[in-house]
N, C-alpha and C positions, 0 to 999 in steps of 0.2 A: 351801200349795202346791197348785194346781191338778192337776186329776186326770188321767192320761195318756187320750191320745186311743182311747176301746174300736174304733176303726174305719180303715182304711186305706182310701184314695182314689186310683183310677189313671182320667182318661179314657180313653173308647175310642175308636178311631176315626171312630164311626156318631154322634158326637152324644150319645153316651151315658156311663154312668160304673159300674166294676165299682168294686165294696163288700167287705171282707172285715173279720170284728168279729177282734177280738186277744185272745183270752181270757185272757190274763195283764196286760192292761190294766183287767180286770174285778175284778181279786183282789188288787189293791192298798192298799194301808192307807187313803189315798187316797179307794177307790171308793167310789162311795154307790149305793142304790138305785135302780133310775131313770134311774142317768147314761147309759147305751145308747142307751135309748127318748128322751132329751133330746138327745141327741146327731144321735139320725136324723132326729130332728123339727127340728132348727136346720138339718141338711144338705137335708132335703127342699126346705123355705123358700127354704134357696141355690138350689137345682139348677132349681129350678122358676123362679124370676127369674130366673137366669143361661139359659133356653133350653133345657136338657139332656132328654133324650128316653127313653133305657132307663135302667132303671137295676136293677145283677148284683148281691145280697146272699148272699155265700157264708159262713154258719156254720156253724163247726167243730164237732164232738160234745159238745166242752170249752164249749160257751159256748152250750149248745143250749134253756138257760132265756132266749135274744134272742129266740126262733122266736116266740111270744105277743106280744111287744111287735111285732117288723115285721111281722106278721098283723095287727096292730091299727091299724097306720098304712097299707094299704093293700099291703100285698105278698102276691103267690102264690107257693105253690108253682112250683117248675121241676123239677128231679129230687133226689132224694136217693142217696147211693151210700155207703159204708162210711167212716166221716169225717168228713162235711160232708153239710150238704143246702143249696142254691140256690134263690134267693127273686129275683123280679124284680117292678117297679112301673115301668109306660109312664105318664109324667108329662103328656103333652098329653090331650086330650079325643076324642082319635082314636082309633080300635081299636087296637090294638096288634099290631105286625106282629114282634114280638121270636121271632126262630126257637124253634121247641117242639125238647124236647129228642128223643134218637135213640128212633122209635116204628117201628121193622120190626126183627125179626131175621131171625138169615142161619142154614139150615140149609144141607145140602149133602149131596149123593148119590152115590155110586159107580159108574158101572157100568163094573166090574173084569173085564179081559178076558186069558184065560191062551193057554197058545200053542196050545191046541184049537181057539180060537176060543169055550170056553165063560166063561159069563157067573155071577158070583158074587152068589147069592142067601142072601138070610138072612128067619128068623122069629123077631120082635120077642118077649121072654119076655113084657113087656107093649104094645100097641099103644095107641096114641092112643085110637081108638075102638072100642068094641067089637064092631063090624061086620070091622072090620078083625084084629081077634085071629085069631092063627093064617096068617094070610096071607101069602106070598114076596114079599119086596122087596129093595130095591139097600140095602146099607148106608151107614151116615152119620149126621150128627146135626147141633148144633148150631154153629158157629163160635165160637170164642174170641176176646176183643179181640185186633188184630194177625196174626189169620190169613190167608192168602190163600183162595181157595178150595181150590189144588189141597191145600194144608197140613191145612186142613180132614179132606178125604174123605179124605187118608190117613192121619191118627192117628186119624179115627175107624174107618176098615178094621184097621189094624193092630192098634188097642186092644181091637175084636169080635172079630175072627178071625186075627190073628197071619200075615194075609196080608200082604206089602210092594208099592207095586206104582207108576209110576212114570206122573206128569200127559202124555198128550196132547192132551188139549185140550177146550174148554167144548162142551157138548152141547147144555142147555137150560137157561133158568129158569122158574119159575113164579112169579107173582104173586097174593099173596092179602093178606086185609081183614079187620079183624074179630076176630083168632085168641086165644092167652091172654094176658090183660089188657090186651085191645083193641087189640096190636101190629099191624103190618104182618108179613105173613110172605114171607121171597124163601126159593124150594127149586132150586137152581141143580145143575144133574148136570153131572158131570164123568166124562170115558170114561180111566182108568186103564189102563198094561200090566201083570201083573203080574208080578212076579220071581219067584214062588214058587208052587208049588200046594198045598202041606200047610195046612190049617186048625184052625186052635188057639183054640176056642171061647170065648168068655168067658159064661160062664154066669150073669151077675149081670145081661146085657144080652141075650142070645139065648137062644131054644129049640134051632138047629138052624141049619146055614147048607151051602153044600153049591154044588157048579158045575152050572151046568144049559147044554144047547147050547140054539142060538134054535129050537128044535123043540119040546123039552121045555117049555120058557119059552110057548110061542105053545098049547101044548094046554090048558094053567094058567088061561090068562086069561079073567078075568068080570066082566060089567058088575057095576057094583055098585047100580045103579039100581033102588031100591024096597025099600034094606033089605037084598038078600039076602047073607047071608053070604061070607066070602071066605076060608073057613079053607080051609087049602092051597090058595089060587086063588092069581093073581098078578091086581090090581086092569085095568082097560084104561088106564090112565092111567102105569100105571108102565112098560105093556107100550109106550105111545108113544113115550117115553123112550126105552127098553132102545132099541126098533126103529131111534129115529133114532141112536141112537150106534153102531150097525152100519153104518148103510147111508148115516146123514147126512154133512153134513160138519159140520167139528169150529170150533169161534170157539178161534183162537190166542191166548196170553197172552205179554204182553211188560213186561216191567219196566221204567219210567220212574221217575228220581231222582225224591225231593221235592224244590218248589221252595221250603218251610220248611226253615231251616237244620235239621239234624241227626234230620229227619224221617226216617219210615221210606217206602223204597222203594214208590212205587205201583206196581198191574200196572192194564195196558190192555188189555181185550177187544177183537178185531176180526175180525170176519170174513173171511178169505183173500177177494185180489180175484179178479173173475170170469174165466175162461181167456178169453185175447185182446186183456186190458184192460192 
């Protein structure tokens, strides 16, 4: 009896063909050694006469002794995740244009405003850099799959400082290059109201957190140009921030279905149109 197929096969839209090995196809009475790596080498031979252009090898943890063989027949890496890792091979002679996988994260910043008008500062227990130790900043952190922005900055406010505090609207982002393991980084601030003023620290993530008015805020601030420290400073860059979510105006967010069935809800950034338009 021949031996069941270790591999499933779905074209894609683009010319191309997604791959997934069956690791219960592999551990059959059946199987023999080899048969994967024979298998992918007979499918290559098709794909390649028959036209086909990317081609998506997803194996699963259970079957993660394939990774050697389609490394060996010409596949890369794509990303790996808890599970499975992704291997792709562009079959024509052309660079390969096959999208890289997701290379930016999304952090997200607060600036939480109570009914004083003041503005909630916090000091990181550890900071990125160590110029930076000790320094006042907007709380916030990293986004979650599935987050929005405003979802974001307020379980990370809530989860620091036990403030609650409700999205008005997108202030700024920043764009950077480069960052930990060569990511993109997007730092998007979001101007909060808040519901509450009492501050319930978490100590595992701050030193210290505390309301300051934009007075207090504006006496704080220090270039950080040349090295020089910023402990108890507030950076000029975060002071840019803070300043334009007072006095800027705000980019509105609006919720748009997905047009993938059972997708989750996009939101749309847009800046309010100009008075008179």
């Amino acid at each position: 009896m021949a031996a069941a197929s270790s591999i499933t096969v779905k074209e894609d839209r683009y010319g191309g063909v997604e791959l997934a090995v069956v690791p219960a196809a592999l551990e059959t009475a059946t199987a023999k050694d080899g048969d994967f790596a024979r298998e992918l080498q007979a499918g290559l031979e098709a794909w390649q006469a028959a036209g086909k252009k990317g081609l998506w090898l997803k194996i699963p943890t259970a079957a993660a002794s394939c990774v050697g063989a389609a490394v060996a027949l010409g596949f890369e890496f794509h990303h790996a995740k808890p599970g499975y890792v992704l291997l792709t091979r562009w079959l024509p002679s052309t660079p390969s244009p096959l999208p890289s996988y997701g290379f930016t994260q999304i952090g997200v910043g607060g600036v939480v405003v109570n009914a004083a008008g003041h503005v909630l500062m916090v000091v990181e227990k550890v900071a990125p850099m160590a110029q930076h130790q000790g320094s006042w900043k907007l709380p916030g952190g990293l986004a979650d799959p599935g987050e929005d922005f405003a979802e974001t900055v307020a379980r990370e406010v809530r989860e620091e400082t036990g403030v609650r505090g409700v999205l008005e609207g997108v202030v700024s982002m920043r764009h950077m290059h480069g960052v930990r393991f060569g990511q993109g980084d997007l730092y998007v601030v979001v101007k909060l109201r808040a519901e509450e003023d009492a501050i319930t620290l978490d100590p595992h993530e701050l030193l210290d957190a505390r309301w300051m008015s934009r007075d207090q805020i504006r006496e704080l601030v220090t270039d950080p140009a040349g090295g020089t420290s910023l402990d108890g400073k507030v950076s000029t860059n975060n002071w840019k921030m803070i300043d334009n979510a007072l006095s800027g105006t705000l980019i509105m967010g609006t919720s748009l279905p997905n047009s993938r069935p059972g997708g989750q809800a996009s939101m749309l950034y847009m800046a309010p149109p100009r008075a008179g338009l």
